[in-house]
C-alpha positions as CSV (number, residue, x, y, z in Angstrom):
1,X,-83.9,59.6,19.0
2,X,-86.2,56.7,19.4
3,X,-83.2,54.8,20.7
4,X,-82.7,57.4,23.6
5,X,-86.3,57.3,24.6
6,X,-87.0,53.6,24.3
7,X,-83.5,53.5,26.5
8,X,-84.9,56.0,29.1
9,X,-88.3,54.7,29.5
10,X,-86.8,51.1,30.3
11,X,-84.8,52.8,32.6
12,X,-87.8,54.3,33.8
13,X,-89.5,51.2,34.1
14,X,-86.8,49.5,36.1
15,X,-86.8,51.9,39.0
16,X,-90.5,52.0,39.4
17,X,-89.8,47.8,39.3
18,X,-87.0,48.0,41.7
19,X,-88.1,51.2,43.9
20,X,-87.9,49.4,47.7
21,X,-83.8,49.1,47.1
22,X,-81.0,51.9,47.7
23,X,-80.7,54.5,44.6
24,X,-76.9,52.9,43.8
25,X,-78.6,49.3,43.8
26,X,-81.3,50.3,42.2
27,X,-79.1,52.0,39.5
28,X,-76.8,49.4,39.1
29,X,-79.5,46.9,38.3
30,X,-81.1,49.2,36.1
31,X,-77.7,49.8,34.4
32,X,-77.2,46.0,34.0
33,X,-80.1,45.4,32.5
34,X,-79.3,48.1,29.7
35,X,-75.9,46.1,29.1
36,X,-77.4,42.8,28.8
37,X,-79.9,44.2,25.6
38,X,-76.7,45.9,24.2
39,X,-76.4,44.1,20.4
40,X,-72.7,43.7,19.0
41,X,-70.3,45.7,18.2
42,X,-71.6,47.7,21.2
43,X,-71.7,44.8,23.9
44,X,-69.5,43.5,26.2
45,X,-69.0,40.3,28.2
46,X,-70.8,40.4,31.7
47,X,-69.2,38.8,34.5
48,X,-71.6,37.2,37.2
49,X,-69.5,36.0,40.2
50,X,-71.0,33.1,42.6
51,X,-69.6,33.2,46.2
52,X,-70.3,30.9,48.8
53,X,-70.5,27.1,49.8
54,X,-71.2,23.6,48.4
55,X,-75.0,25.0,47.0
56,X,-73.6,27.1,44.3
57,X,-70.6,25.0,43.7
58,X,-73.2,21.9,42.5
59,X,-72.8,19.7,44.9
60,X,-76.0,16.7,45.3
61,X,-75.5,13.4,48.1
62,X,-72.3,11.8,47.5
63,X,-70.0,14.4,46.9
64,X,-71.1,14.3,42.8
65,X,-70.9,17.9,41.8
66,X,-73.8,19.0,39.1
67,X,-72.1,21.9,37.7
68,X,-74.9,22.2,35.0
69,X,-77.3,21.8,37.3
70,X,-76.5,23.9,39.6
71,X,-78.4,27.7,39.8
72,X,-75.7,29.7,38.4
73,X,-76.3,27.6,35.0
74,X,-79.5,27.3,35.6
75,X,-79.7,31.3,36.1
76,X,-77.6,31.4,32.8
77,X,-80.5,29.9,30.6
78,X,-82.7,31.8,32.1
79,X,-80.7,35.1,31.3
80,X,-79.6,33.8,27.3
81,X,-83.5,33.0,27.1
82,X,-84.6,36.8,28.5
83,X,-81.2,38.5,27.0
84,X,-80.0,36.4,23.8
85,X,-77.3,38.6,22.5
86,X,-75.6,38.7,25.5
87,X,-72.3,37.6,26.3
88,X,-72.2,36.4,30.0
89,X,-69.7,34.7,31.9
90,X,-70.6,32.5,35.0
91,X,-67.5,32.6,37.7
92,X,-67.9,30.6,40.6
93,X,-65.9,31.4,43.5
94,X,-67.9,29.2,45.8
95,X,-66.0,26.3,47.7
96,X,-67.7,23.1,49.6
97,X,-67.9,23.5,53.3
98,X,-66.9,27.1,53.8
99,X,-68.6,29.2,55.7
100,X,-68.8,33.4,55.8
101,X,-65.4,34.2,57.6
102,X,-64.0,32.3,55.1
103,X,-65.5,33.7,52.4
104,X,-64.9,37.2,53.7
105,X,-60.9,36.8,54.1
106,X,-61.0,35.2,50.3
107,X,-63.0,38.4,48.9
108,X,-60.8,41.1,48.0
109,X,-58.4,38.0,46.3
110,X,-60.9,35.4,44.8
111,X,-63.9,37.9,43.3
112,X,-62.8,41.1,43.2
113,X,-60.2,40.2,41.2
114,X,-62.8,39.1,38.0
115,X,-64.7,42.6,37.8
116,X,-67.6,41.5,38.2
117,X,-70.5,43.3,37.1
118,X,-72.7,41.7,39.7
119,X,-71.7,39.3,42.9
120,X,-73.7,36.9,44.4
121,X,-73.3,35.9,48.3
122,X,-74.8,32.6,49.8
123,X,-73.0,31.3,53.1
124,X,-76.4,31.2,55.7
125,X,-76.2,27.1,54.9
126,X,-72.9,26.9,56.4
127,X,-73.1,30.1,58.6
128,X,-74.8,27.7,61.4
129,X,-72.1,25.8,62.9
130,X,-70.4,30.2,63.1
131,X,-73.2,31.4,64.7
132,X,-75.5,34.9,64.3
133,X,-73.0,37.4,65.3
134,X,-69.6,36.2,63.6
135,X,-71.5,35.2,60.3
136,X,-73.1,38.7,60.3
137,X,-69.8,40.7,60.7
138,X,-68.6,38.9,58.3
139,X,-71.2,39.4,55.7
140,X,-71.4,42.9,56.5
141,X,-67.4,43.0,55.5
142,X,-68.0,41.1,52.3
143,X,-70.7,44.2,52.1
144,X,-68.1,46.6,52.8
145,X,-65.5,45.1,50.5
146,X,-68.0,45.4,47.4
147,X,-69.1,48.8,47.7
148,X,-65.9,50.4,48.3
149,X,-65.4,49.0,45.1
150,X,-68.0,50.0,43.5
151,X,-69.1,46.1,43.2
152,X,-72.9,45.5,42.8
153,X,-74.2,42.9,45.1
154,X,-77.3,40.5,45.4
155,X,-77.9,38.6,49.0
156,X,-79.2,35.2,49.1
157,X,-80.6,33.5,51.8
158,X,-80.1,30.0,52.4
159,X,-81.7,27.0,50.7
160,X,-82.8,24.4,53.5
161,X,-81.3,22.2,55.6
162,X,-83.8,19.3,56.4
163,X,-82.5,18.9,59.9
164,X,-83.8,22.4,60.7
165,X,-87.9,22.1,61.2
166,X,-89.5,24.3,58.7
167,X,-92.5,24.4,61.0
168,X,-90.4,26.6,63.6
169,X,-90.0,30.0,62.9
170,X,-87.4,30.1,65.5
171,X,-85.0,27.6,64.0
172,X,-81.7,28.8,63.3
173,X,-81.7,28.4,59.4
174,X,-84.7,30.7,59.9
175,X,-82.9,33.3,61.7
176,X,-80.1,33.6,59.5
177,X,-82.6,34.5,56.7
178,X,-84.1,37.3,58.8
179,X,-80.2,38.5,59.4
180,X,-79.3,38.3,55.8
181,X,-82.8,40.3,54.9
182,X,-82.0,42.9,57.8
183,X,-78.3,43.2,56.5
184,X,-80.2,43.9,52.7
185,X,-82.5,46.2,54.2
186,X,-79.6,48.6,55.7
187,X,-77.8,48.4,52.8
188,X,-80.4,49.1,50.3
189,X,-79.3,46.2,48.4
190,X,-81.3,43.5,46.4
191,X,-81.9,40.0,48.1
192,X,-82.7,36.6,46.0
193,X,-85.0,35.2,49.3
194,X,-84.3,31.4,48.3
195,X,-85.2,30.5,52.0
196,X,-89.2,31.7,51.7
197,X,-89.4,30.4,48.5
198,X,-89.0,26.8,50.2
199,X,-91.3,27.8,52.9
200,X,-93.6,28.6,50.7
201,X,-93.3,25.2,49.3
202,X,-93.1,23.7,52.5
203,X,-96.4,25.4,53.5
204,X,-98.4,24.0,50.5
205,X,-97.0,20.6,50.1
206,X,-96.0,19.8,53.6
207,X,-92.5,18.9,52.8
208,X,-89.5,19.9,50.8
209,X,-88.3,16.4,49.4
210,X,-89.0,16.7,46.6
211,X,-86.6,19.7,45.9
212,X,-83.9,18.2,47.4
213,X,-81.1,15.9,46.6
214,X,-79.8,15.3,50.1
215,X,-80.0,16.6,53.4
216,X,-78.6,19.7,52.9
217,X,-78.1,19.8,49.3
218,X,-81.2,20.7,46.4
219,X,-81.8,19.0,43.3
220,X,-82.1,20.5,40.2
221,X,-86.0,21.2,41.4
222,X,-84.5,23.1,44.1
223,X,-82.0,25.1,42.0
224,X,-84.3,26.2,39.6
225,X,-85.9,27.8,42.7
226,X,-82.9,29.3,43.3
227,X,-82.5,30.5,40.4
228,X,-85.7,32.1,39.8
229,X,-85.6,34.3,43.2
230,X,-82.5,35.7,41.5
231,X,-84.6,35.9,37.6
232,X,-86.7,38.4,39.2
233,X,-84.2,41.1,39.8
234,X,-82.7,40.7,36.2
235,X,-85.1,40.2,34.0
236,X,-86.5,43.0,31.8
């Protein structure tokens, strides 16, 4: 009995937490959260699948690919520290240089496939050589895909890119993120808002060098930002 109440007031406490997203998000996350306490023999191996570009994938300057530094690892300490009798398994689907449409026609192939218990989407970064309108009917398909498969989903905005000026609200890095919050918004679903979090930086330190390990490409500094946008919607 005290089981069963403990269990219903943290579920309790996770919608109150979570109340601005969509009852099935907000569920889901809840739900997820309840897996990652379970203790043996009544666990079970969570799958967390990363989609998207060279960011998640590792990749610093030179083509040298930090796996361990990367924010889905990152994210996995993070989660062993908060959960640790958990079994979770990082997948990442991600791939250097692609952009949304690509992503979207690998979807139903590439992540569905690993029933996953929660997917991660982060294309903006690459989304602006596609352009506003193309990379937003292809997220919204990646949306589609997920949901009519009952997939949970968190959206991420992009990390920066150093040839777009911060000080412009107009850029086009910046317009992406208010597309991938819109697309969150209408979907009710939870969104890991890297893209402020640098701003935020930017705004107090008057540059984002130090978080960054190339032009386009964060160090570990810049994933554990990452990584942490992301923390908030999972931990207890």
């Amino acid at each position: 009995m005290k089981k069963i109440i403990m269990s219903m007031y943290c579920l309790f406490i996770c919608l109150i937490a979570n109340a601005h997203l969509g009852q099935d998000s907000l569920q889901n996350l809840c739900q997820l959260k309840q897996e990652l306490k379970k203790v043996f023999p009544h666990n079970r191996t969570i799958n967390l699948v990363f989609h998207g570009h060279s960011v998640p994938s590792g990749y610093w300057a030179n083509q040298e690919v930090h796996t361990l530094d990367s924010y889905p690892y990152i994210l996995l300490g993070l989660l062993k520290k908060e959960y640790p009798k958990a079994v979770i398994n990082i997948i990442v689907t991600a791939i250097g240089g692609e952009h949304a449409e690509k992503g979207e026609a690998r979807f139903l192939n590439d992540v569905l496939p690993h029933r996953p218990d929660l997917v991660f989407i982060d294309y903006a970064l690459n989304d602006l050589g596609l352009g506003l309108a193309r990379a937003n009917v292809a997220w919204d398909q990646m949306i589609s895909y997920a949901k009519s498969n009952g997939t949970p989903l968190v959206l991420l905005t992009p990390s920066p890119d150093q040839r777009q000026d911060m000080n412009n609200p107009e850029n086009m890095l910046s317009q992406h993120a208010r597309q991938i919050r819109k697309l969150a918004r209408m979907n009710g679903l939870p969104i890991a808002d890297s893209y402020a979090a640098f701003e935020t930086v930017f705004r107090t330190e008057g540059t984002i060098a130090p978080l960054m390990s190339h032009v386009n490409h964060p160090n570990r500094l810049g994933h554990e930002l990452i990584a942490n946008e992301i923390f908030k919607h999972l931990k207890r």
